[in-house]
Jmol script that loads the backbone (N, CA, C; Angstrom):
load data "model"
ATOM      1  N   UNK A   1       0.852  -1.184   0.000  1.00  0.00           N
ATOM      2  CA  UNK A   1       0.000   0.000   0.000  1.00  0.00           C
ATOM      3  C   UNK A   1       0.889   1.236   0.000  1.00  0.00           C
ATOM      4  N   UNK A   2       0.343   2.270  -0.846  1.00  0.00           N
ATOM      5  CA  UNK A   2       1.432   3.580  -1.168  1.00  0.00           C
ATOM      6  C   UNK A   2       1.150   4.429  -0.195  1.00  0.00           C
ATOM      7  N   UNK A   3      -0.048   4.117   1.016  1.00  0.00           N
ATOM      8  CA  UNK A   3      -0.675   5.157   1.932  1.00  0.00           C
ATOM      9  C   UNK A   3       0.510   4.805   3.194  1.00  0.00           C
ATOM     10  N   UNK A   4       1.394   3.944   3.160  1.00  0.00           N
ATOM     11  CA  UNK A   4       2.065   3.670   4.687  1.00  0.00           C
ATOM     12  C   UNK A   4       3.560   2.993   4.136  1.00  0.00           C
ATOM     13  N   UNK A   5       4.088   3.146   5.185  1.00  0.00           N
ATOM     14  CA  UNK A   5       5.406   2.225   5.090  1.00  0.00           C
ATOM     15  C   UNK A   5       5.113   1.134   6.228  1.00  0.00           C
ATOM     16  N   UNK A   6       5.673  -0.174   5.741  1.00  0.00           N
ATOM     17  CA  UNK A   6       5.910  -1.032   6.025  1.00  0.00           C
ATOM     18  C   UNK A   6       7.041  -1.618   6.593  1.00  0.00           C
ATOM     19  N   UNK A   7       7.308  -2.086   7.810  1.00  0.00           N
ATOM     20  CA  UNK A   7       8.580  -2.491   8.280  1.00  0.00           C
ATOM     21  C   UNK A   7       8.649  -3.709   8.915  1.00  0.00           C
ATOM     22  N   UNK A   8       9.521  -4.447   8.384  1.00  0.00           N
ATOM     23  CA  UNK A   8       9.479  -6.167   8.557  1.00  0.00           C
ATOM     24  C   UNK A   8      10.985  -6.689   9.670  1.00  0.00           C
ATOM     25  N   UNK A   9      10.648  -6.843  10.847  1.00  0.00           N
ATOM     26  CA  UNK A   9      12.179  -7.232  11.670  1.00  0.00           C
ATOM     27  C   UNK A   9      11.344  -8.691  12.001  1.00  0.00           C
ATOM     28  N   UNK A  10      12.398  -9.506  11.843  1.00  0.00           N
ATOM     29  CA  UNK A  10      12.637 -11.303  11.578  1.00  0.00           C
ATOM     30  C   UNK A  10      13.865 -11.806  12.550  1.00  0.00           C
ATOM     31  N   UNK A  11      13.706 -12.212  13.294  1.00  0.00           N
ATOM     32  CA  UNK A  11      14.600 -13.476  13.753  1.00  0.00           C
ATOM     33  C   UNK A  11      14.399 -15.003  13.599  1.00  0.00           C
ATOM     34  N   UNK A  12      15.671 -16.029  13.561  1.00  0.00           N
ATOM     35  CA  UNK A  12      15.311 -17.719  13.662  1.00  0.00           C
ATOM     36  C   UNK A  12      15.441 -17.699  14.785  1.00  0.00           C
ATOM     37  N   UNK A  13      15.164 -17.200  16.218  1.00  0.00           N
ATOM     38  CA  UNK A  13      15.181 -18.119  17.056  1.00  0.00           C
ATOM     39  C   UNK A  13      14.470 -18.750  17.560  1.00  0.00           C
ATOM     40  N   UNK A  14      14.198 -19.245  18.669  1.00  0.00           N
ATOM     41  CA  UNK A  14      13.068 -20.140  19.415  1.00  0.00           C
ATOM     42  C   UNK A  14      11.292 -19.967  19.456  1.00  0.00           C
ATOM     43  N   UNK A  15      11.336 -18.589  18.765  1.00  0.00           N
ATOM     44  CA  UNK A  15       9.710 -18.053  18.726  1.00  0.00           C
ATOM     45  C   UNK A  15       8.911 -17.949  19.633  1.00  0.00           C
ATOM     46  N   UNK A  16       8.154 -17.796  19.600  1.00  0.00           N
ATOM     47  CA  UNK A  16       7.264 -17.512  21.000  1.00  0.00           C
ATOM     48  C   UNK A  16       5.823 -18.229  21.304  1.00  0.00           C
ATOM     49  N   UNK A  17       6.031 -18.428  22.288  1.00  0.00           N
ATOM     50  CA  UNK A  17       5.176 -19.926  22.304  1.00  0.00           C
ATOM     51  C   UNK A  17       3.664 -19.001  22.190  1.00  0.00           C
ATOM     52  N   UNK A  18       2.445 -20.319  22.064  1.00  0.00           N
ATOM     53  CA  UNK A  18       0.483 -19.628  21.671  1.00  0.00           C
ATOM     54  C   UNK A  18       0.798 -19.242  22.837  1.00  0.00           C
ATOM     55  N   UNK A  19       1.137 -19.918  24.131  1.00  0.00           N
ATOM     56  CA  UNK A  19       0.520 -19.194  25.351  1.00  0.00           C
ATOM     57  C   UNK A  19       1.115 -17.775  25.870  1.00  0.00           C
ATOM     58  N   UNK A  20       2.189 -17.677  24.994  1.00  0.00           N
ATOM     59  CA  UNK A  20       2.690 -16.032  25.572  1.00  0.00           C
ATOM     60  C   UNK A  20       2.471 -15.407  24.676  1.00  0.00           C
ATOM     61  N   UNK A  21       1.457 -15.447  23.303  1.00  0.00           N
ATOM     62  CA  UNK A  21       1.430 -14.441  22.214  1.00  0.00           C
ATOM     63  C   UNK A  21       0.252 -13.534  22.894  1.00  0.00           C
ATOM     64  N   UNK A  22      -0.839 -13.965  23.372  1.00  0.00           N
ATOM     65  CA  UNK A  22      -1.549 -12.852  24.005  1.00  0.00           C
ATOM     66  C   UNK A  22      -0.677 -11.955  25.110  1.00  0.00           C
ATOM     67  N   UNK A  23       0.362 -12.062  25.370  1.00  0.00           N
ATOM     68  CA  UNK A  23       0.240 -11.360  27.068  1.00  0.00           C
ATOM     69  C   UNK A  23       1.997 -10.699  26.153  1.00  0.00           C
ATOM     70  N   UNK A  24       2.572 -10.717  24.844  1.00  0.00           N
ATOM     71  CA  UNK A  24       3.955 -10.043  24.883  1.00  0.00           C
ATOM     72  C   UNK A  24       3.692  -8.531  24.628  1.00  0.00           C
ATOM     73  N   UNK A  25       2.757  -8.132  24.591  1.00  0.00           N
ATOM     74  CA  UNK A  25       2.416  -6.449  24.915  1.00  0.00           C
ATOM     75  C   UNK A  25       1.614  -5.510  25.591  1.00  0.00           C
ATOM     76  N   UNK A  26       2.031  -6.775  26.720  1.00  0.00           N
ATOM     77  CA  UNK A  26       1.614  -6.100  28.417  1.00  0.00           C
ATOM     78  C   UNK A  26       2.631  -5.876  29.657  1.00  0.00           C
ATOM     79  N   UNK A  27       2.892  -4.613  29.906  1.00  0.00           N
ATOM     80  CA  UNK A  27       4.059  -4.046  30.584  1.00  0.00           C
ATOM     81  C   UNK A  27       4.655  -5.306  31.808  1.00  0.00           C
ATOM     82  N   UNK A  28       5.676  -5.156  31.838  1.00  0.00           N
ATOM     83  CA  UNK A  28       5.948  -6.278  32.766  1.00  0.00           C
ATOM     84  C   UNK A  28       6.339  -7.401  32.927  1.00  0.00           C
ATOM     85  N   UNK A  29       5.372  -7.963  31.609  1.00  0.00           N
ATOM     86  CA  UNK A  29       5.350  -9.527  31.338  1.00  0.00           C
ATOM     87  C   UNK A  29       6.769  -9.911  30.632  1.00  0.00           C
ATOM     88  N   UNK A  30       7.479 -11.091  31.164  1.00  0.00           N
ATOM     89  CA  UNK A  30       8.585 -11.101  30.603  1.00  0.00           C
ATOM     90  C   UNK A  30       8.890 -12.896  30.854  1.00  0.00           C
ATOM     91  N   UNK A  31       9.690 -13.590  30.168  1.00  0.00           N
ATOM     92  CA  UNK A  31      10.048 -14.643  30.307  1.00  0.00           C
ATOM     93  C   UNK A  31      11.340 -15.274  30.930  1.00  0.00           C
ATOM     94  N   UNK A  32      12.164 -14.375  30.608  1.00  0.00           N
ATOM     95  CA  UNK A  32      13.230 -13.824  31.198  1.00  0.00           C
ATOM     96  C   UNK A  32      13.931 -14.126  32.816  1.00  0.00           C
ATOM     97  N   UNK A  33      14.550 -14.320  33.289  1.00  0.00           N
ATOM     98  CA  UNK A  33      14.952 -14.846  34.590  1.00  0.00           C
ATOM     99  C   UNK A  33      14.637 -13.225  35.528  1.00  0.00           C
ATOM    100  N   UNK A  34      14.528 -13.292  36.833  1.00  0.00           N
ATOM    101  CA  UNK A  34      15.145 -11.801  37.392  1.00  0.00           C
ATOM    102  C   UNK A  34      16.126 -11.289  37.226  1.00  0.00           C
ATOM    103  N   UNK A  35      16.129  -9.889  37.552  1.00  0.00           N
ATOM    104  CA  UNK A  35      17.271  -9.077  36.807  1.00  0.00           C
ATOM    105  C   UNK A  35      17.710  -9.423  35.358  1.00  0.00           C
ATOM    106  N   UNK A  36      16.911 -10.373  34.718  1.00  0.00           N
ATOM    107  CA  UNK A  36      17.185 -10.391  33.205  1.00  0.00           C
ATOM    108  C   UNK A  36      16.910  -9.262  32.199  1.00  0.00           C
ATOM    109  N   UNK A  37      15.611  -8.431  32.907  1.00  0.00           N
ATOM    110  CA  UNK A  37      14.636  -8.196  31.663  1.00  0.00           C
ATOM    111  C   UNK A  37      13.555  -7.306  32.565  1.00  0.00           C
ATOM    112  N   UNK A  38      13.231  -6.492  32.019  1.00  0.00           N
ATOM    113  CA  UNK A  38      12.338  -5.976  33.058  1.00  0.00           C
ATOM    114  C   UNK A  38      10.615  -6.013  32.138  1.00  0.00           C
ATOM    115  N   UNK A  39      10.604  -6.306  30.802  1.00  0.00           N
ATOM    116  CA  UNK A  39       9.693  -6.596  30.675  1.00  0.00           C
ATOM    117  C   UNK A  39       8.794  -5.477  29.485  1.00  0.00           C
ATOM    118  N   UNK A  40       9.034  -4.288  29.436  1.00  0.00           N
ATOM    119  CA  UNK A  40       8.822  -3.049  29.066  1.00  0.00           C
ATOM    120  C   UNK A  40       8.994  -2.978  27.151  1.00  0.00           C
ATOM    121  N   UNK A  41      10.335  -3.659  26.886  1.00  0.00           N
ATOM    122  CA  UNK A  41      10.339  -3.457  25.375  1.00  0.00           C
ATOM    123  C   UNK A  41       9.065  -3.168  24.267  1.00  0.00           C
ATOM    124  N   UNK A  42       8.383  -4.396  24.209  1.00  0.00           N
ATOM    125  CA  UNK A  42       7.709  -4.657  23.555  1.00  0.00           C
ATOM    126  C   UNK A  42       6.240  -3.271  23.942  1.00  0.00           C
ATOM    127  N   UNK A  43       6.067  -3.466  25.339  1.00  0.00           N
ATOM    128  CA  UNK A  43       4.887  -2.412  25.223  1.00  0.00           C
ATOM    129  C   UNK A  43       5.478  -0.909  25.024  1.00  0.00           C
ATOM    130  N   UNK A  44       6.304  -1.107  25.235  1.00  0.00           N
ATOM    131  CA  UNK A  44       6.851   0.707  24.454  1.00  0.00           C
ATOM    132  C   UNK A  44       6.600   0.984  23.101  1.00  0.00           C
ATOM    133  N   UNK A  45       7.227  -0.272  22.634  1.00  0.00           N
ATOM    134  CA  UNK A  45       7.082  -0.109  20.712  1.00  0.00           C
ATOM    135  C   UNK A  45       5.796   0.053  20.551  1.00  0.00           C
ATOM    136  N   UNK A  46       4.755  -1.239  21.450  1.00  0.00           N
ATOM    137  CA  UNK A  46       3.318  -0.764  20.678  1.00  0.00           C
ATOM    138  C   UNK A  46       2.521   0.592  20.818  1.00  0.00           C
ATOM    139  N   UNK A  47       2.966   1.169  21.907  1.00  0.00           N
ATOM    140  CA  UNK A  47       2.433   2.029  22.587  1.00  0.00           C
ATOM    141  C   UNK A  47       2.853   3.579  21.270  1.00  0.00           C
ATOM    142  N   UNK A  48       4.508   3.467  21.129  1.00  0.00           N
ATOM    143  CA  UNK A  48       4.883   4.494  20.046  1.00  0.00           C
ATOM    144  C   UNK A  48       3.633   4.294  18.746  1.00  0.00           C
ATOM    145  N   UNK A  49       3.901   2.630  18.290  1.00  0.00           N
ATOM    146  CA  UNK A  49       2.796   2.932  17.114  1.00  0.00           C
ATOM    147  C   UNK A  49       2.105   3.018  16.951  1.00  0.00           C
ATOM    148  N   UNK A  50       1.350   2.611  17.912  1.00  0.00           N
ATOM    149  CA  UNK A  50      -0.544   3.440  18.206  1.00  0.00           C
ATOM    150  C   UNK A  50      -0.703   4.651  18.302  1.00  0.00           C
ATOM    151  N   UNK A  51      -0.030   5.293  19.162  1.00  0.00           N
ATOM    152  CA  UNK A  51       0.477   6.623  19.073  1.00  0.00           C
ATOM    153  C   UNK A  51       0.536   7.690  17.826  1.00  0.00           C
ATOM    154  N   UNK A  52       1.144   6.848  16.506  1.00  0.00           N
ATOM    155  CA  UNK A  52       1.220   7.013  15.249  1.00  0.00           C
ATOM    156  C   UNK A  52       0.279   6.848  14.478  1.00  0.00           C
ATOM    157  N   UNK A  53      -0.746   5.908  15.204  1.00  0.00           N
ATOM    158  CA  UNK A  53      -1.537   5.463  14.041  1.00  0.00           C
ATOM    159  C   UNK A  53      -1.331   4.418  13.228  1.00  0.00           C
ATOM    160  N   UNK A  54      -0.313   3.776  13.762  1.00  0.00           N
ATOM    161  CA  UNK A  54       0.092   2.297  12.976  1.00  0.00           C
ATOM    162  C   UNK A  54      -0.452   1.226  13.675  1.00  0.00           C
ATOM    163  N   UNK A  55       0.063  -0.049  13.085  1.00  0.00           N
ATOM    164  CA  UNK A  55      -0.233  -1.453  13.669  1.00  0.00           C
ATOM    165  C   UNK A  55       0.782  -2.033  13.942  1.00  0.00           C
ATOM    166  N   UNK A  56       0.947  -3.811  14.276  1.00  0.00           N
ATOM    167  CA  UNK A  56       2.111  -4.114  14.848  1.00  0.00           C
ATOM    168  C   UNK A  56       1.478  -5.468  14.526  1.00  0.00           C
ATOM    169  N   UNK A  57       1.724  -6.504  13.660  1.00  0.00           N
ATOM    170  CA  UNK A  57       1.447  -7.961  14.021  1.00  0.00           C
ATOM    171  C   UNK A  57       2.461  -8.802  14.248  1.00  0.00           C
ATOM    172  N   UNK A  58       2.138  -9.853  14.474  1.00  0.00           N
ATOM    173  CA  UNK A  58       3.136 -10.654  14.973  1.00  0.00           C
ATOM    174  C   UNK A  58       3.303 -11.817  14.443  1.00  0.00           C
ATOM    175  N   UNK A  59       4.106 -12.578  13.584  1.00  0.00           N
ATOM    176  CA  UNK A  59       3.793 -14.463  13.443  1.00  0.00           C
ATOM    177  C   UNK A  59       5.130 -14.762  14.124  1.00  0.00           C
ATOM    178  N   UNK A  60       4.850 -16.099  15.186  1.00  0.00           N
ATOM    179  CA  UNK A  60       5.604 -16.859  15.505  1.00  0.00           C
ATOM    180  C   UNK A  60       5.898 -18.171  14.826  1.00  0.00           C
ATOM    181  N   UNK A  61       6.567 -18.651  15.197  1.00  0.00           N
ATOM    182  CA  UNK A  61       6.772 -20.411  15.197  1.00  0.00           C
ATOM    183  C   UNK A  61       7.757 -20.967  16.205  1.00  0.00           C
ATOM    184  N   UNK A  62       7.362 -21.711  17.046  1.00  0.00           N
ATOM    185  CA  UNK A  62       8.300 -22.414  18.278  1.00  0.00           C
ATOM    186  C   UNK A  62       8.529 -23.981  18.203  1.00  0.00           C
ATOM    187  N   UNK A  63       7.638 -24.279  17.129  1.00  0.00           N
ATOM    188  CA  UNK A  63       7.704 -25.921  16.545  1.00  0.00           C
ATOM    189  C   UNK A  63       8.540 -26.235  16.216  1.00  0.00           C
ATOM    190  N   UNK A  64       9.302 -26.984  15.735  1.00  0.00           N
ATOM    191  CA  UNK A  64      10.109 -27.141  14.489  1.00  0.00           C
ATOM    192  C   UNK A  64       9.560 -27.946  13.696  1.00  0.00           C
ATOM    193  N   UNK A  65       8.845 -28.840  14.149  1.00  0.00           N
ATOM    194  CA  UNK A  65       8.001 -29.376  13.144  1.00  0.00           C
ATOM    195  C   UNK A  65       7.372 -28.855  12.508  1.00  0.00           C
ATOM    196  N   UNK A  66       6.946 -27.849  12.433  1.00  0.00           N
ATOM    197  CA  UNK A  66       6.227 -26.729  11.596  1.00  0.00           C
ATOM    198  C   UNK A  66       6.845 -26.463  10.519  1.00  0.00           C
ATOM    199  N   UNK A  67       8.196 -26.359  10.931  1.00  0.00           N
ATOM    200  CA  UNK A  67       8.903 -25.285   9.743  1.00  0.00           C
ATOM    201  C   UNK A  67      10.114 -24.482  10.990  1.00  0.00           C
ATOM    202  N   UNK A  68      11.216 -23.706  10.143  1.00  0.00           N
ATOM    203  CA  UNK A  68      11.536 -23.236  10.516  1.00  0.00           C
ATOM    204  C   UNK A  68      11.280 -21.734  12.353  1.00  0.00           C
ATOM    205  N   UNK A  69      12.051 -21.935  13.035  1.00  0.00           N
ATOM    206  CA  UNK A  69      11.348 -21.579  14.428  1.00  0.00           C
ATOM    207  C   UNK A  69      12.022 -19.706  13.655  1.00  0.00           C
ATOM    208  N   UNK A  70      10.771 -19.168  14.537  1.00  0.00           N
ATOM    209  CA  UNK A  70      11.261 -17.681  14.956  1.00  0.00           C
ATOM    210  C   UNK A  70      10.403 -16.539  14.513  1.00  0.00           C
ATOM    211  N   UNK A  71      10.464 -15.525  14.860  1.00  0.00           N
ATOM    212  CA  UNK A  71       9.465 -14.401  15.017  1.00  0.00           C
ATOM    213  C   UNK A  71       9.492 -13.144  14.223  1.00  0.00           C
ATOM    214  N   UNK A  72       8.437 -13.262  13.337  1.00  0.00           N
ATOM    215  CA  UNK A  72       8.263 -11.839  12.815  1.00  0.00           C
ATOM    216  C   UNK A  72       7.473 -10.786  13.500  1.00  0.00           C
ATOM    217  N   UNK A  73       8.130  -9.583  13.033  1.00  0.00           N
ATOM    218  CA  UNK A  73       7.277  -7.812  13.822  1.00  0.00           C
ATOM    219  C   UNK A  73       6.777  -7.579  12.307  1.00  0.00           C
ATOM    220  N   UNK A  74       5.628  -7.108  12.178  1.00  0.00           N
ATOM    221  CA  UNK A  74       4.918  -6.342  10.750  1.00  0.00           C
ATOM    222  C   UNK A  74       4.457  -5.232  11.471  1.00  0.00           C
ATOM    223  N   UNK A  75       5.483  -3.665  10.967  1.00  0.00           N
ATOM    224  CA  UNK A  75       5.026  -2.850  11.679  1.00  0.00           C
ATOM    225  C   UNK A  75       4.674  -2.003  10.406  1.00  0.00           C
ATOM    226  N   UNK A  76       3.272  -1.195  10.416  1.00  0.00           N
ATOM    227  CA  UNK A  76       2.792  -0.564   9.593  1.00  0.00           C
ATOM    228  C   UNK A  76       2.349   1.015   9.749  1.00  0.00           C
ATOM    229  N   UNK A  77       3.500   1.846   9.249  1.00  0.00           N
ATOM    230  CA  UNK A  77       2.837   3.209   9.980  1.00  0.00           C
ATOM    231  C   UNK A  77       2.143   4.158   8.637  1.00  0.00           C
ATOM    232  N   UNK A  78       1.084   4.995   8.974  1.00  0.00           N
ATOM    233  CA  UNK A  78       0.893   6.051   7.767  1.00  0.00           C
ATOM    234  C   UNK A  78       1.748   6.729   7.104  1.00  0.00           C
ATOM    235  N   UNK A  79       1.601   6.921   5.782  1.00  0.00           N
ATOM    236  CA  UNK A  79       2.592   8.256   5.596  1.00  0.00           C
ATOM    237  C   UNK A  79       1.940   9.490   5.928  1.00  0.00           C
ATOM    238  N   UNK A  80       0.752   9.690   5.531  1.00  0.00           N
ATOM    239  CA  UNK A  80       0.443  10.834   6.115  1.00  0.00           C
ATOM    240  C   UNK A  80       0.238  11.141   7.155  1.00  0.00           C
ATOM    241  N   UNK A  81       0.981  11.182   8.073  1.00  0.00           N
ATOM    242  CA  UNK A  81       0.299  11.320   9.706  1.00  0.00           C
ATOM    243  C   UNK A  81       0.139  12.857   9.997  1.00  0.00           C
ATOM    244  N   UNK A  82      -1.071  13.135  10.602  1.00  0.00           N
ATOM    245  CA  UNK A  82      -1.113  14.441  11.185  1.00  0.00           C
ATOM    246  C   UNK A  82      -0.921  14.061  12.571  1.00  0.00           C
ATOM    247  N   UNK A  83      -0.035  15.025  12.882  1.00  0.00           N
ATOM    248  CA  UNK A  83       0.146  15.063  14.704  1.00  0.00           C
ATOM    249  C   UNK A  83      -0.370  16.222  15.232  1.00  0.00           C
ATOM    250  N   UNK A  84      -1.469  16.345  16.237  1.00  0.00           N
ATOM    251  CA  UNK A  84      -1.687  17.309  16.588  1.00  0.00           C
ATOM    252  C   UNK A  84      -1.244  17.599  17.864  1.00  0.00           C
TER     253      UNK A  84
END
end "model"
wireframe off; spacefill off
backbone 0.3
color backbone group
C-alpha cells in the first residue's frame, strides 16, 4: 500500500510460544529470569505505534516441526500522519 510504510524485523530463534502471544504487549510480562529483563520493550514499541496510528502484528513459530522456528514484527505506519 502507497498510503504507509511497512517495516518487517525477523529473527530464527526459538519463537514464542500460543501461550505467551496474548500477554507479549503487556508491561511487565517477561520470560526472562530476574534481573534479566524488566519486561517493558515490547509495550513501548506498541504504545509508540498506536500513538502514530500504525499497527504491529506478529507471526511466531516455536515448533520445528512446523517449519523453521522464529518471530516476525509487521510494523505498519501512515505516511500521512497528522500530529496534533
Amino acid at each position: 500500500d502507497s498510503s504507509s510504510f511497512t517495516i518487517k524485523i525477523s529473527d530464527t530463534g526459538t519463537g514464542i510460544s500460543q501461550e505467551n502471544m496474548d500477554k507479549i504487549f503487556t508491561p511487565f510480562f517477561t520470560t526472562k529470569g530476574p534481573g534479566k529483563g524488566t519486561g517493558l520493550g515490547l509495550p513501548l514499541v506498541y504504545g509508540i505505534i498506536k500513538m502514530h496510528r500504525g499497527q504491529i502484528n506478529v507471526k511466531s513459530n516455536c515448533d520445528k516441526r512446523l517449519g523453521p522456528t522464529g518471530t516476525s514484527f509487521i510494523i505498519i505506519i501512515p505516511k500521512n500522519l497528522k500530529i496534533e
